[in-house]
KETISE-184639 format. One record per atom (N, C-alpha, C): x, y, z; residue number from 1; atom name. Coordinates in nm, 4 decimals, padded with zeros to 6 digits, m for minus. Layout:
ATOM, u, v, w, num, atome
ATOM, X, Y, Z, NUM, CA
...
end
This chain:
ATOM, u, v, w, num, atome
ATOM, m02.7213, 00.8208, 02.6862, 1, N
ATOM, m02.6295, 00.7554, 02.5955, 1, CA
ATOM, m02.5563, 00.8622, 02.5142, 1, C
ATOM, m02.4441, 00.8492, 02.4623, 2, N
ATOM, m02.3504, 00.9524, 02.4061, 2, CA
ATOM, m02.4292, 00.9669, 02.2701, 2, C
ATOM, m02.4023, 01.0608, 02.2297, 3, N
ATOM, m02.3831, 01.0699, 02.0877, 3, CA
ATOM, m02.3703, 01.0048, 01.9819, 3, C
ATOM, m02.3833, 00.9608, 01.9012, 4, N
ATOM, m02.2746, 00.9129, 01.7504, 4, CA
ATOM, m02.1644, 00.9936, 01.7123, 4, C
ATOM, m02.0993, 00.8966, 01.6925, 5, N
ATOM, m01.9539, 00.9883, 01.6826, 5, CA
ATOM, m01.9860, 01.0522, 01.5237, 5, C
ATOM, m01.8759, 01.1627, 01.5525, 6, N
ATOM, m01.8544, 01.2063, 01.3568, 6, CA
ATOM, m01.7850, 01.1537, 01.2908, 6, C
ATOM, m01.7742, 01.0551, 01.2393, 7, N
ATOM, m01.6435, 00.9578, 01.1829, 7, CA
ATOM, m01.7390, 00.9041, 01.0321, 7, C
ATOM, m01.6728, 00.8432, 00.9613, 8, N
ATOM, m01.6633, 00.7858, 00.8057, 8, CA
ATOM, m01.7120, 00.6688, 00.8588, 8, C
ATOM, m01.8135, 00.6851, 00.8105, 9, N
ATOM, m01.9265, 00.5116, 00.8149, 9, CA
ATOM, m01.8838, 00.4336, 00.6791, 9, C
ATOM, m01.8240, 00.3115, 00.7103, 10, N
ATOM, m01.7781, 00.1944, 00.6347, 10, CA
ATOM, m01.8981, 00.1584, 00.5617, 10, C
ATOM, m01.9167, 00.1154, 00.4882, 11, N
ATOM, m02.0126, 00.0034, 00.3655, 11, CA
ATOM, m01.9822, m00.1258, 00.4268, 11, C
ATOM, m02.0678, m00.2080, 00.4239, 12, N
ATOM, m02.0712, m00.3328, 00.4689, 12, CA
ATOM, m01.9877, m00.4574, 00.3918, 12, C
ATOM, m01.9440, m00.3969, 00.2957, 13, N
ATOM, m01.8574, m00.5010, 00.2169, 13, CA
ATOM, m01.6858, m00.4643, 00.2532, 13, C
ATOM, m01.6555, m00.3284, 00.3113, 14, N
ATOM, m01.5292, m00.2997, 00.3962, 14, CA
ATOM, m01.5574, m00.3747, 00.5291, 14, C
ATOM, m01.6208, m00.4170, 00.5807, 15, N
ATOM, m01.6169, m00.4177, 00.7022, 15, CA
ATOM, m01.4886, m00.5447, 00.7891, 15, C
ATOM, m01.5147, m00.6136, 00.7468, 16, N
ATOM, m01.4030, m00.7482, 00.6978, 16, CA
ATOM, m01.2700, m00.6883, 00.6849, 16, C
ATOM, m01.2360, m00.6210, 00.6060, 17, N
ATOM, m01.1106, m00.6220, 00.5580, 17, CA
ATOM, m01.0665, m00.5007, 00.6129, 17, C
ATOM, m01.1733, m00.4149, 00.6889, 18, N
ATOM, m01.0673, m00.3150, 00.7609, 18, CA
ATOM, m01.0451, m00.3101, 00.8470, 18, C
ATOM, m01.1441, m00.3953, 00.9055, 19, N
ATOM, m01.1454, m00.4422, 01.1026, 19, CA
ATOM, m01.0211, m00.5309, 01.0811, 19, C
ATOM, m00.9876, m00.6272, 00.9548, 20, N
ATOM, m00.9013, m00.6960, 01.0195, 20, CA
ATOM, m00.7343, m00.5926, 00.9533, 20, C
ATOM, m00.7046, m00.5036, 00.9737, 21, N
ATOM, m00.5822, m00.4298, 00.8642, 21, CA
ATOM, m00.6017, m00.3149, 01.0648, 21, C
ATOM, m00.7390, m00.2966, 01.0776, 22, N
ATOM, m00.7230, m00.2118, 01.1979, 22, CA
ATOM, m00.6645, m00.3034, 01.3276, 22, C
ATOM, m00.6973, m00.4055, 01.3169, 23, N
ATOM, m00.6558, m00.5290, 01.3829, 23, CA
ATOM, m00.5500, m00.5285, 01.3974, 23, C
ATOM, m00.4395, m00.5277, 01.2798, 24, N
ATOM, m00.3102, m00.5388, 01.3111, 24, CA
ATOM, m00.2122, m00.4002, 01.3635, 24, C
ATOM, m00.3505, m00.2633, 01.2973, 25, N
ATOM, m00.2370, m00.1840, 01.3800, 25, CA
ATOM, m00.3294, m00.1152, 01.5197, 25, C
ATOM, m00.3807, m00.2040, 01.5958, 26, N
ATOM, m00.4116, m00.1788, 01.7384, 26, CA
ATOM, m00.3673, m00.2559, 01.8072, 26, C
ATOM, m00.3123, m00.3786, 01.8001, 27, N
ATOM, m00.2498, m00.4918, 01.8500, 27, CA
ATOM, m00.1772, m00.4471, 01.9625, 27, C
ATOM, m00.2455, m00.4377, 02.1166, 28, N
ATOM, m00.1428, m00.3950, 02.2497, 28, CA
ATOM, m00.1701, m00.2389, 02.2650, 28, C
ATOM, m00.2716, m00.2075, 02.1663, 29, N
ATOM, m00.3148, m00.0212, 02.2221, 29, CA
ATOM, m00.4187, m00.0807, 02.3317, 29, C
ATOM, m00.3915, 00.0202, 02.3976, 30, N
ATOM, m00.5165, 00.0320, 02.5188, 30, CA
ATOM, m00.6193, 00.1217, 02.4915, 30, C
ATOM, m00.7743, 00.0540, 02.5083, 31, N
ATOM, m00.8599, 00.1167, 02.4657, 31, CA
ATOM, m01.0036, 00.0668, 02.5785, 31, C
ATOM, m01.0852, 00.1111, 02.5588, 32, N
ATOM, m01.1972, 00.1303, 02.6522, 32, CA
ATOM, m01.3627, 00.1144, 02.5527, 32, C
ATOM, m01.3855, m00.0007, 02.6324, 33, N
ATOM, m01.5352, m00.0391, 02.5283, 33, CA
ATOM, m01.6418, 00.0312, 02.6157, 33, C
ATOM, m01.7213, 00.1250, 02.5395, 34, N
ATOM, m01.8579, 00.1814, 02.5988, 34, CA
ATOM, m01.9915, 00.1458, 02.5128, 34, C
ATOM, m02.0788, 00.1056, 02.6064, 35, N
ATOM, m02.2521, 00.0871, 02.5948, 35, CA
ATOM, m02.3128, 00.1920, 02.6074, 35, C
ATOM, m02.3597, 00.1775, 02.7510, 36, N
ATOM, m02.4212, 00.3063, 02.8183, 36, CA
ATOM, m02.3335, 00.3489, 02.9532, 36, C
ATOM, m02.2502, 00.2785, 02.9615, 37, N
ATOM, m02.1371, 00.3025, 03.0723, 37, CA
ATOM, m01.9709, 00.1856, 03.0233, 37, C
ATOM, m01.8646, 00.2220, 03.0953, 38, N
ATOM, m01.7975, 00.1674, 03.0475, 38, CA
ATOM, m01.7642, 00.0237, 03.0798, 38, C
ATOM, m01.7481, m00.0365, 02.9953, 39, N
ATOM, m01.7684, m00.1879, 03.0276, 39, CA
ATOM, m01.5826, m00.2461, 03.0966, 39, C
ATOM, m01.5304, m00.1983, 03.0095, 40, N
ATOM, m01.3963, m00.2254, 03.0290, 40, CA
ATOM, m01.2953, m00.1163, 03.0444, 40, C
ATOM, m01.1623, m00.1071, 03.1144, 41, N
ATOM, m01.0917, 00.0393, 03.1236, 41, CA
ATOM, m01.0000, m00.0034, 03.1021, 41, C
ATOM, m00.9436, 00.0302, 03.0030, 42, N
ATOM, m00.7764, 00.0592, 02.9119, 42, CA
ATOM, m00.7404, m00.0849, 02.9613, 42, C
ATOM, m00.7637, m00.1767, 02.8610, 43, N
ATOM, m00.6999, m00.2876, 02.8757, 43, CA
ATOM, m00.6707, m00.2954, 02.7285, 43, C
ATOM, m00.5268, m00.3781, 02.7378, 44, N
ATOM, m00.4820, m00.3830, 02.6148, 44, CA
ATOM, m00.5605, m00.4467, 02.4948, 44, C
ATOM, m00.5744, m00.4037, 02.3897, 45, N
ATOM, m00.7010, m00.4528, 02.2493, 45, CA
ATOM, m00.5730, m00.5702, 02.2166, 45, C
ATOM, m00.6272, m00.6571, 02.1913, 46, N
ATOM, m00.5953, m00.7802, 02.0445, 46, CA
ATOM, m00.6468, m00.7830, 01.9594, 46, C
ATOM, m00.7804, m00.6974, 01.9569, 47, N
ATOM, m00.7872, m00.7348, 01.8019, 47, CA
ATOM, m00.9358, m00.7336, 01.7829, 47, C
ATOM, m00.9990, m00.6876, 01.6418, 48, N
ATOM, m01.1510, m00.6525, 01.6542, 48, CA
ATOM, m01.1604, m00.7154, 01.5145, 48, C
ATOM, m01.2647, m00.8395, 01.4828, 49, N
ATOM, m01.3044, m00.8785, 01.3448, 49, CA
ATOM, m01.4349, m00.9227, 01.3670, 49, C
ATOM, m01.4445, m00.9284, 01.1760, 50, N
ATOM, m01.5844, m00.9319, 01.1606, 50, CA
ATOM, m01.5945, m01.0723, 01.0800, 50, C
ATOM, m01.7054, m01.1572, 01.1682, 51, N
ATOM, m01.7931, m01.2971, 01.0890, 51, CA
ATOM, m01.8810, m01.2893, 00.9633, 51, C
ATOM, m01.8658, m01.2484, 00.8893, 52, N
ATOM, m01.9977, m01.2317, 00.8054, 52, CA
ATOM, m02.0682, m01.3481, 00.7930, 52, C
ATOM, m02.0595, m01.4692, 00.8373, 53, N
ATOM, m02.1408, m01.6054, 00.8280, 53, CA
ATOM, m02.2132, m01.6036, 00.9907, 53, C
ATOM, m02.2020, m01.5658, 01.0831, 54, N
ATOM, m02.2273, m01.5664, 01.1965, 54, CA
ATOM, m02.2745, m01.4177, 01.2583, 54, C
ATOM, m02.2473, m01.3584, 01.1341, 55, N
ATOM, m02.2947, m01.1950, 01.1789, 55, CA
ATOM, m02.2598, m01.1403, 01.2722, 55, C
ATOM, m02.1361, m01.1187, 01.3466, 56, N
ATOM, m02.0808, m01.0886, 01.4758, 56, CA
ATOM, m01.9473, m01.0581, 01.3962, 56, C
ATOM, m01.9349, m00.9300, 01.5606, 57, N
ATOM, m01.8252, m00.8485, 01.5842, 57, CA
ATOM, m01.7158, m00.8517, 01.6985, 57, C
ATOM, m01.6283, m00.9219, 01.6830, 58, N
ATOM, m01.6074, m00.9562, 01.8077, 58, CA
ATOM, m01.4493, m00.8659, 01.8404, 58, C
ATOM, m01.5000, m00.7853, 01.9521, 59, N
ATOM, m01.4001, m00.6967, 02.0024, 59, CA
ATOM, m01.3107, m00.8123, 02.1340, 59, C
ATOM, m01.1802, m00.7876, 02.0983, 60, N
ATOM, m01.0996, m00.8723, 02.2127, 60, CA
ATOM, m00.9990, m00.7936, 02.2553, 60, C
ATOM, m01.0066, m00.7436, 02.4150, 61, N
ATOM, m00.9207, m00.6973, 02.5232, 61, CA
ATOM, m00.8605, m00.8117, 02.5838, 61, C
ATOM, m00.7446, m00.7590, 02.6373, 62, N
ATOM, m00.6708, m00.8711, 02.7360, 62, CA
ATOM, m00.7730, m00.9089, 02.8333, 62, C
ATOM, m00.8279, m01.0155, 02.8272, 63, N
ATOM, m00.9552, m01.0598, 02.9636, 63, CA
ATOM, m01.0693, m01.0711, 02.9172, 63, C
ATOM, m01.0948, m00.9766, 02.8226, 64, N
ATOM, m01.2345, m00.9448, 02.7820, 64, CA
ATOM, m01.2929, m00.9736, 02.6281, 64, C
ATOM, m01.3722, m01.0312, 02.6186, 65, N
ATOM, m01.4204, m01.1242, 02.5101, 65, CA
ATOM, m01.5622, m00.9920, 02.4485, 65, C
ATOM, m01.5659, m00.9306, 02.3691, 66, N
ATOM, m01.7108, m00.8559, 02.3900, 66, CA
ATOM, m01.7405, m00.8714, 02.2102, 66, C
ATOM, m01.8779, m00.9431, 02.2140, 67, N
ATOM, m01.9182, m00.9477, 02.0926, 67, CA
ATOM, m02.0847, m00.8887, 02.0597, 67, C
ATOM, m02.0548, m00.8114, 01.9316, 68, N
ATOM, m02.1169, m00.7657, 01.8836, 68, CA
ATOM, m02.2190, m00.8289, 01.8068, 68, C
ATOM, m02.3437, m00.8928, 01.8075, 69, N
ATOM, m02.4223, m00.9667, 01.7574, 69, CA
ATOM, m02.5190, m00.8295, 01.5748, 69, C
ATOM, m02.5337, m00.9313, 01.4721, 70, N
ATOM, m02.5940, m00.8401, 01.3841, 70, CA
ATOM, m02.5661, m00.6938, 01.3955, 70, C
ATOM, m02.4458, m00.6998, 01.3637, 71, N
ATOM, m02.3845, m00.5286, 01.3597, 71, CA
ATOM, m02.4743, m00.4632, 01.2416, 71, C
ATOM, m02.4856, m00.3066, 01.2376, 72, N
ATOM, m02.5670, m00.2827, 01.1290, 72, CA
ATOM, m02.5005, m00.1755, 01.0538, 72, C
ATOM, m02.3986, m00.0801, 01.1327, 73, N
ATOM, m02.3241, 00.0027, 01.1252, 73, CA
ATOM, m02.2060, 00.0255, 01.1746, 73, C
ATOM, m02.0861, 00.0568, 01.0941, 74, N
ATOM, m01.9721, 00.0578, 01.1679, 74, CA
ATOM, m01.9217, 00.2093, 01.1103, 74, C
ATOM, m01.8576, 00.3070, 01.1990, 75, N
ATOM, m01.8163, 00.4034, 01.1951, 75, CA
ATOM, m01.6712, 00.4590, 01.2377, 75, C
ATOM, m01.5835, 00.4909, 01.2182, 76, N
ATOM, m01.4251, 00.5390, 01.2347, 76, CA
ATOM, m01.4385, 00.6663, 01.2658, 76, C
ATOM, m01.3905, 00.6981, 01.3620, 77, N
ATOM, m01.3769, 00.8551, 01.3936, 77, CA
ATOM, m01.2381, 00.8770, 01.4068, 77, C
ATOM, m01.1907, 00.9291, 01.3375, 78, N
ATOM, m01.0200, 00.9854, 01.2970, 78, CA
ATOM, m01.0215, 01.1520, 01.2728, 78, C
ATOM, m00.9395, 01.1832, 01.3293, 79, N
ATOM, m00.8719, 01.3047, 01.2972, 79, CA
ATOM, m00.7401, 01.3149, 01.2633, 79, C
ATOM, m00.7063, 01.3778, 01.1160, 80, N
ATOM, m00.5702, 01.3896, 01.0969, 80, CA
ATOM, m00.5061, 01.3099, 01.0810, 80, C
ATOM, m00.5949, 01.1933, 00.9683, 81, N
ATOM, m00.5409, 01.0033, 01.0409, 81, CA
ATOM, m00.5161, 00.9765, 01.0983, 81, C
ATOM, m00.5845, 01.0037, 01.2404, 82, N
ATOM, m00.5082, 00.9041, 01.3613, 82, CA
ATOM, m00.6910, 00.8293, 01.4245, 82, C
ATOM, m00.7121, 00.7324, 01.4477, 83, N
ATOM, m00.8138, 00.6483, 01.4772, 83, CA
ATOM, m00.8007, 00.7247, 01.6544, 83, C
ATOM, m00.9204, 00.7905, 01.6511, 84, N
ATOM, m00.9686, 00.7600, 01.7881, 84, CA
ATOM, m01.0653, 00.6739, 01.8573, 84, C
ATOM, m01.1277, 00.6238, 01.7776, 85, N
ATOM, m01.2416, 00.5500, 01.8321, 85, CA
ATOM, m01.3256, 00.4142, 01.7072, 85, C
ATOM, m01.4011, 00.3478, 01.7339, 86, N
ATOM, m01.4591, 00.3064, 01.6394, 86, CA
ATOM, m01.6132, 00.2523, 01.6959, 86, C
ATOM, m01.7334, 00.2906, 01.6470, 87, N
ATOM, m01.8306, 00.2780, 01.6763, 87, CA
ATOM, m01.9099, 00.1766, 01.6363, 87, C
ATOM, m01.9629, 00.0343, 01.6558, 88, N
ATOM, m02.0518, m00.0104, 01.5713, 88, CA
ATOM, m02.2233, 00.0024, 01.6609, 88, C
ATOM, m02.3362, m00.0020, 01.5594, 89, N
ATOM, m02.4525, m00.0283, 01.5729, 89, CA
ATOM, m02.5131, m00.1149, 01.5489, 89, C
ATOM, m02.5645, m00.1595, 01.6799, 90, N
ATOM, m02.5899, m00.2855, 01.6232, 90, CA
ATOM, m02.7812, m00.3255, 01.6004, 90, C
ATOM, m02.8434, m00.4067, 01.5420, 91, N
ATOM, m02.9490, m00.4341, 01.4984, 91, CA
ATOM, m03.0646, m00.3893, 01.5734, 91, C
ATOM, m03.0070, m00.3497, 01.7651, 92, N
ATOM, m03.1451, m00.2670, 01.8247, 92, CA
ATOM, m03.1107, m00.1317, 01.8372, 92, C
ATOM, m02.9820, m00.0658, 01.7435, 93, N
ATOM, m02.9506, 00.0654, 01.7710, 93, CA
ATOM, m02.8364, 00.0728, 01.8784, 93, C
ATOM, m02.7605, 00.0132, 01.9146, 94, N
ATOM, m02.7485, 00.0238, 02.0879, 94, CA
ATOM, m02.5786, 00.0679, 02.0064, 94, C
ATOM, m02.5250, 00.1396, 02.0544, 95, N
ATOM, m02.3808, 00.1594, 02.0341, 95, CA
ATOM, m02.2642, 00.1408, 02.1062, 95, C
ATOM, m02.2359, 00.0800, 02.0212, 96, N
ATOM, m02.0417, m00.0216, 02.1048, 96, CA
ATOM, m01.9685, 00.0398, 02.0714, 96, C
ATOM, m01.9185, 00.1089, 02.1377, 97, N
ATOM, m01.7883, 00.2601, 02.1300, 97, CA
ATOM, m01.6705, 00.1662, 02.1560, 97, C
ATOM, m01.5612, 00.2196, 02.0754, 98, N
ATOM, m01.3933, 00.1282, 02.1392, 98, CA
ATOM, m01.3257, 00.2601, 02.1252, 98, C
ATOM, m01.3020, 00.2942, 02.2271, 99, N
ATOM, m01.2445, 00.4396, 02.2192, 99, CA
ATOM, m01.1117, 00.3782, 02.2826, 99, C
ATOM, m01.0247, 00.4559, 02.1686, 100, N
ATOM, m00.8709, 00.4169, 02.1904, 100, CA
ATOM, m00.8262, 00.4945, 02.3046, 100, C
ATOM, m00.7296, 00.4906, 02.3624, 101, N
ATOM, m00.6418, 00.5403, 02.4978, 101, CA
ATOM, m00.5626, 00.6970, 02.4565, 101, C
ATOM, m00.4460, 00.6690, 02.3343, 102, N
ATOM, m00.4333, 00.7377, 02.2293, 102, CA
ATOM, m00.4278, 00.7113, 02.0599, 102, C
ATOM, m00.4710, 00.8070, 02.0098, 103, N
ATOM, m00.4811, 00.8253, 01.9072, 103, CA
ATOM, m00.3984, 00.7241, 01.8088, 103, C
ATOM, m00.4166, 00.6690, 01.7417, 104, N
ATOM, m00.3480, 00.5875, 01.6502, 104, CA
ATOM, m00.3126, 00.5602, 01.4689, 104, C
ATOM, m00.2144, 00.5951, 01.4120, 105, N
ATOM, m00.2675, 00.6313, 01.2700, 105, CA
ATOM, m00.2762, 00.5420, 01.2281, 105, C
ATOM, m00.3923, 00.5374, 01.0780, 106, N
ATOM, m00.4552, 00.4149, 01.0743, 106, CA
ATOM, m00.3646, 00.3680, 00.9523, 106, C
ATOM, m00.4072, 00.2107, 00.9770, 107, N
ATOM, m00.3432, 00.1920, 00.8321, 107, CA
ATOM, m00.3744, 00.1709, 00.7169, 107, C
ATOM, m00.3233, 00.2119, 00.6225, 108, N
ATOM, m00.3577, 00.1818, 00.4396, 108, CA
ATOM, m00.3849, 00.0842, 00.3580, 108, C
ATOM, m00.4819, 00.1388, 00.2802, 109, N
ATOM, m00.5518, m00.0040, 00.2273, 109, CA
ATOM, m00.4788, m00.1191, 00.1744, 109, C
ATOM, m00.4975, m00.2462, 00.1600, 110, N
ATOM, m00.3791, m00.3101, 00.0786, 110, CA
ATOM, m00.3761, m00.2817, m00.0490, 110, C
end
């Protein structure tokens, strides 16, 4: 299994409001979800939010539905503000990589 990325681990009370602000600026990037192999290849993202009543993460590719059950950790790996990836962990450790296609700068808080 890869690594953990080096990226800025969110607090659980961002998690909501930046998945959905990252949401709007990944809308049609192509990106690639990894486990322990890759689940999906560069299909266009719609969009990644978080339930806090249902405890789920639900990553959505064109086709592909992939949800994250009791996330425990969420992590941003950016360089130079540009989002390459975003990592969550979820409640058995297991890591859901969304590694973007290219680089994307992120956007600012409201």
């Amino acid at each position: 299994m890869e690594a953990q990325l080096n990226g800025r681990k969110l607090e659980e009370d961002e998690w909501r409001s930046t998945l959905d602000r990252l949401s709007k600026a990944l809308a049609g990037k192509r990106a690639v979800i990894e486990i322990s192999s890759t689940l999906a290849e560069a299909l266009s993202l719609v969009g990644i939010t978080f339930d806090p009543y249902d405890d789920i993460i639900d990553v959505a590719l064109d086709g592909v539905d992939h949800m994250i059950e009791r996330p425990r950790e969420i992590f941003l790996d950016q360089r130079d503000r540009q989002l390459i990836a975003v990592e969550v962990i979820d409640i058995n450790g297991i890591r859901h990589t969304i590694r973007l296609k290219e680089p994307v700068a992120l956007p600012t808080a409201a």
